[in-house]
matplotlib code that plots the C-alpha trace (Angstrom):
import matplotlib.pyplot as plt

x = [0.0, 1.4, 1.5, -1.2, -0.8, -3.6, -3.0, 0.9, 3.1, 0.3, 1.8, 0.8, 2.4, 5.3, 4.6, 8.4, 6.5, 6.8, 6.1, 9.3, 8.0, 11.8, 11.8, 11.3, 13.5, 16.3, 19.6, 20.7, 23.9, 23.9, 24.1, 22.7, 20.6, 19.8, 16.1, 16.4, 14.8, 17.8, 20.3, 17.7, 19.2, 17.9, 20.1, 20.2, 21.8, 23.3, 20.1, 21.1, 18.6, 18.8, 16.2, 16.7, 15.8, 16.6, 19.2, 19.2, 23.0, 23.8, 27.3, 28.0, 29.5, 29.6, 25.9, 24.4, 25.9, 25.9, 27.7, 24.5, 23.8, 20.3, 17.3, 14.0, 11.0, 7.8, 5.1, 1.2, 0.4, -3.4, -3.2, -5.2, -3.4, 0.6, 3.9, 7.2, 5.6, 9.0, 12.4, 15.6, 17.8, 20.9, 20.3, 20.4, 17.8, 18.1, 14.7, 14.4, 10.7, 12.2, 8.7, 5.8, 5.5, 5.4, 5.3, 8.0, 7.2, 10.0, 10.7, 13.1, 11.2, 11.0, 10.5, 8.9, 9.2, 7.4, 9.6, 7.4, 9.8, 8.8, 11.7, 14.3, 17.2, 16.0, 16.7, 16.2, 18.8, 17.1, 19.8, 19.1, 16.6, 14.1, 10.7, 9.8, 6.3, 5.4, 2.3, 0.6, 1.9, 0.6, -1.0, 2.4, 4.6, 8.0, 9.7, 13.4, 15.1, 18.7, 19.6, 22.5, 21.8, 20.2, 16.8, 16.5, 13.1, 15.0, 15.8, 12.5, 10.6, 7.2, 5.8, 5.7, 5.5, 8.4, 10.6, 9.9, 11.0, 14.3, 15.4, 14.7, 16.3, 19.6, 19.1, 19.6, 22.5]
y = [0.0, 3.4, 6.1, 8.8, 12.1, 13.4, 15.1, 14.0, 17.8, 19.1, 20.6, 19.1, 18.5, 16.3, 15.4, 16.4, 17.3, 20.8, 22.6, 24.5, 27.8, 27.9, 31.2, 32.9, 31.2, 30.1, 32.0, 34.3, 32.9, 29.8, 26.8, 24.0, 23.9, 20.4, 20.5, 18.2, 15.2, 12.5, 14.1, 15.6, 18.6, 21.8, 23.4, 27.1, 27.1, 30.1, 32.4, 35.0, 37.6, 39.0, 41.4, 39.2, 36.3, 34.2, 31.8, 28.9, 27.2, 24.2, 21.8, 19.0, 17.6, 20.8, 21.3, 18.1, 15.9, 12.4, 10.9, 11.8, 8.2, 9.1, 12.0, 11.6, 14.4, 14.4, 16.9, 16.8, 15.1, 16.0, 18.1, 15.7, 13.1, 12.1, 11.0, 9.4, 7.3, 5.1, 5.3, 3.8, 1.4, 2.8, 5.4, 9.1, 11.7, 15.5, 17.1, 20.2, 21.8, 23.5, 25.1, 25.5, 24.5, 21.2, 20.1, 17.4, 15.3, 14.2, 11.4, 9.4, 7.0, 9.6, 13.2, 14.5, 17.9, 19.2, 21.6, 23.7, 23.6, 26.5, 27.9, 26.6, 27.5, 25.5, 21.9, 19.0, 16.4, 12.5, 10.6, 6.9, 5.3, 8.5, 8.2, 11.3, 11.8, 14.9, 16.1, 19.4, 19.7, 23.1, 23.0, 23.9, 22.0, 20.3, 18.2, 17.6, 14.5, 13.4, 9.5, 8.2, 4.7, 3.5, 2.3, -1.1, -2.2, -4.0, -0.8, 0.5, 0.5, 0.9, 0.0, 2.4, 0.0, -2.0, 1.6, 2.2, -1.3, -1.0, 2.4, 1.3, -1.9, 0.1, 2.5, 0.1, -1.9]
z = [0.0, -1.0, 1.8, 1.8, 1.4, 3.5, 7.1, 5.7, 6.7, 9.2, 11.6, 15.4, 18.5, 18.2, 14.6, 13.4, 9.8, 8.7, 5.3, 4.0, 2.0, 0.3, -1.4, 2.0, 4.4, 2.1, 3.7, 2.0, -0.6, 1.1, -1.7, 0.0, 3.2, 5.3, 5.8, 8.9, 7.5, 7.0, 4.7, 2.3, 1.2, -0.9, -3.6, -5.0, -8.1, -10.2, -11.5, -14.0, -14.9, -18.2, -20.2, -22.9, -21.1, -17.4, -17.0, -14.6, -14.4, -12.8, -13.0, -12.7, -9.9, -7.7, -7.7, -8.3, -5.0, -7.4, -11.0, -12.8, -14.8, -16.1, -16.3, -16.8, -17.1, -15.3, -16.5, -17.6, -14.3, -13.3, -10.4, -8.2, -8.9, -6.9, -8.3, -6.5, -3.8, -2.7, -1.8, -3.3, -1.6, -3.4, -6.1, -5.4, -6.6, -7.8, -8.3, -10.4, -11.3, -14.5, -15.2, -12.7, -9.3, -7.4, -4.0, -2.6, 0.3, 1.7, 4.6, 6.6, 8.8, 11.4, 10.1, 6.9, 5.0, 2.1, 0.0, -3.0, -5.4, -7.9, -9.5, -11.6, -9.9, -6.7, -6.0, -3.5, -3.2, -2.1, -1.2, -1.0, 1.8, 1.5, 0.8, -1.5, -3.2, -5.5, -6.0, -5.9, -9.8, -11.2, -15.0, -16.6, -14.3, -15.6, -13.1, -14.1, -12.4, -12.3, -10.8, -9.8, -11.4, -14.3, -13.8, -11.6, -10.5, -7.7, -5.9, -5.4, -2.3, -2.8, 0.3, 3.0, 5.9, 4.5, 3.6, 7.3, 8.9, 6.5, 7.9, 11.3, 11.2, 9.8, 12.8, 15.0, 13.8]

ax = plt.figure().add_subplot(projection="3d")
ax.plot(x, y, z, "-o")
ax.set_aspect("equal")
plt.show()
């Protein structure tokens, strides 16, 4: 059973799930900022703005923490409906919304964040073992993705309850 979404970054007492609104409380010409939530990080890359058009710049590997192995694009996804749902044993994940907005639910085992990624020069590195869902997508979103590994169906996670028993049983090795 994939995890639901609903009641998922509420905030209540003790809950450890929060709803980071980036553009406001990014620090100032800081690159990367952990958002407490294993070692999910989010990225600022170089904006340029020009009157004859923007420029978003990222390379490769200063800004992207991984050997990029493959990309894929995510876009025309009903706004209703939820993408991601799992976690990677090993392969490493660099979310860009190149156009639009989406929100990124992301999740350790123990604390969750959602990060609305809409810009293109702002990132959010899932490193393995992190349950991330995206959802929220706006008409005219396009979400960029960069992998560390080529695509195995072996290192997918899809079941919450299982993603969650992995982590903990790490933990407490």
């Amino acid at each position: 059973m994939p995890a639901r979404i609903t009641g998922y970054v509420e905030k209540s007492p003790g809950s450890g799930a929060r709803l980071w609104h980036n553009q406001a409380e990014f620090p100032e010409r800081q690159a990367v900022v952990p958002l407490g939530v294993g070692d999910v990080t989010l990225h600022r890359t170089k904006l340029v703005r020009d009157p004859r058009g923007d420029l978003s710049v990222g390379e490769f590997p200063r800004d992207i923490p991984f050997d990029v192995k493959r990309y894929f694009l995510v876009f025309n996804v009903p706004s209703e409906k939820t993408r991601g749902e799992h976690a990677h044993h090993k392969c490493h994940q660099f979310l860009l919304c190149v156009k639009g907005s989406c929100a990124v639910v992301v999740d350790d085992g123990h604390d969750r964040c959602e990060v609305l990624l809409e810009s293109p020069d702002m990132g959010i590195h899932l490193p393995p073992l992190t349950w991330g869902i995206q959802y929220k997508y706006s008409s005219d979103a396009v979400l960029l993705v960069f992998t560390s590994h080529y695509y195995e169906a072996e290192d997918y996670i899809r079941d919450y309850a299982e993603f969650v028993d992995i982590v903990r049983g790490k933990q407490a090795q």
